[in-house]
C-alpha positions, 0 to 999 in steps of 0.5 A: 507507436504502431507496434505499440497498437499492434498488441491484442492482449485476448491472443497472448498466451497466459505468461506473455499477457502477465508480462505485458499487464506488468509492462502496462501497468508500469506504463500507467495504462488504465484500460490495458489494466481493466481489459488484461484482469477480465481476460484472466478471469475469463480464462479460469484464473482465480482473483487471488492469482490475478492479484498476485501474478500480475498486478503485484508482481508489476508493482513489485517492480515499480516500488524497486524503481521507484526506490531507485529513483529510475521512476518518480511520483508522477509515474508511480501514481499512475501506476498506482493508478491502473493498479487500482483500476485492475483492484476495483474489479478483484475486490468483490470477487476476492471478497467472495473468496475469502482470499488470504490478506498480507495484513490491514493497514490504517494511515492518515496524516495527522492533525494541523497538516493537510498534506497526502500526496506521500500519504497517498502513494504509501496507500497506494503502494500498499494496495499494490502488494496486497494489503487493505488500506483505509485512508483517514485522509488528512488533519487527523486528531488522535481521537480518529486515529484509536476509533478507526484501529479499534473499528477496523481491526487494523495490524499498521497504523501509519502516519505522515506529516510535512511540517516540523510543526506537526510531526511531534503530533505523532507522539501524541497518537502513540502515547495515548495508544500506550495509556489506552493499553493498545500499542502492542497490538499494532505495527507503527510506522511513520514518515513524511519529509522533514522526520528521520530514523532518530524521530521514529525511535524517539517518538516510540515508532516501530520505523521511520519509512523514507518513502513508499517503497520502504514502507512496503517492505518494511510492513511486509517484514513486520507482518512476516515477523508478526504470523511467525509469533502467532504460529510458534505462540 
């Protein structure tokens, strides 16, 4: 441990305090997060930048051990969780700057279930690679889910539920975003326990994500997909 303490990140150079904030962040080290984010804001760096090279790239690295089940939930929360600590600083200063955003997501779990932890790690994930998250919690009615995508123009819904009794619910939400003319515009993704890829397809989803790091990629791809159209339209 005493070496551990040993570490004054204000005497790294810029490339090793980055690759000690992705070691720290893979740790679930809160403070070390804070303190590293303000010493590259200090030195000149662009909030953009600290968003990029040193709080997504370490959970870049967190979503793939995570996927590959060398992390699980309790640690990647933590992570997630100094992650946030670094973004409570970034988010004014990137507001500022009008910093580009991967994309803009909306998730809730739907009505009749009260779980969130998978919910909240998809959120959480999502944040970490750059996107704008508004959680709408939990028990959501259909009603909650088109006002928050039409106030927030939003590029992903995102729906979970860990009941079988639920998970039908989800088919509500994307038929009445097709009477209302609207699925088109949006990317829609589900997942929770008990759904599968069939579910997804059946209920008119765009994918199923197995987990949160799925979930990543998968919007990542979607969005990708979603500015080539524009820029070749």
């Amino acid at each position: 441990m005493a070496d551990e303490d040993d570490i004054i990140l204000s005497e790294l150079d810029d490339d090793e305090l980055v690759l000690q904030m992705h070691d720290d962040l893979y740790d679930g080290l809160k403070e070390e997060i804070e303190e590293g984010v303000r010493i590259l804001l200090d030195r000149g760096w662009a909030p953009y930048d600290v968003l990029t090279k040193a709080l997504v790239a370490g959970m870049t690295i967190v979503g793939a051990d995570f996927r590959d089940g060398i992390l699980f939930v309790p640690e990647v929360l933590l992570a997630a969780n100094a992650m946030k600590a670094g973004m409570a600083i970034l988010k004014p200063l990137l507001a500022e700057t009008g910093a580009p955003k991967v994309g803009k997501m909306v998730i809730g779990t739907v009505k009749g279930d009260i779980h969130d932890i998978g919910k909240n790690l998809v959120g959480m994930m999502m944040e970490g690679a750059g996107f704008e998250v508004v959680d709408l919690g939990i028990n959501n009615p259909v009603e909650k889910y088109i006002e928050a995508l039409e106030r927030e123009d939003a590029d992903i819904l995102g729906m979970s539920a860990l009941l079988t009794t639920t998970m039908p619910y989800m088919k509500v939400v994307i038929d009445t975003m097709k009477e209302k003319g609207m699925r088109e515009d949006f990317i829609v993704l589900v997942g929770g326990a008990p759904l599968n890829e069939e579910f997804g397809k059946a209920i008119g989803a765009d994918a199923y994500c197995r987990d949160a790091a799925v979930a990543v990629q998968t919007a990542k791809d979607f969005m990708s997909r979603k500015h080539n159209k524009l820029s070749a339209g």
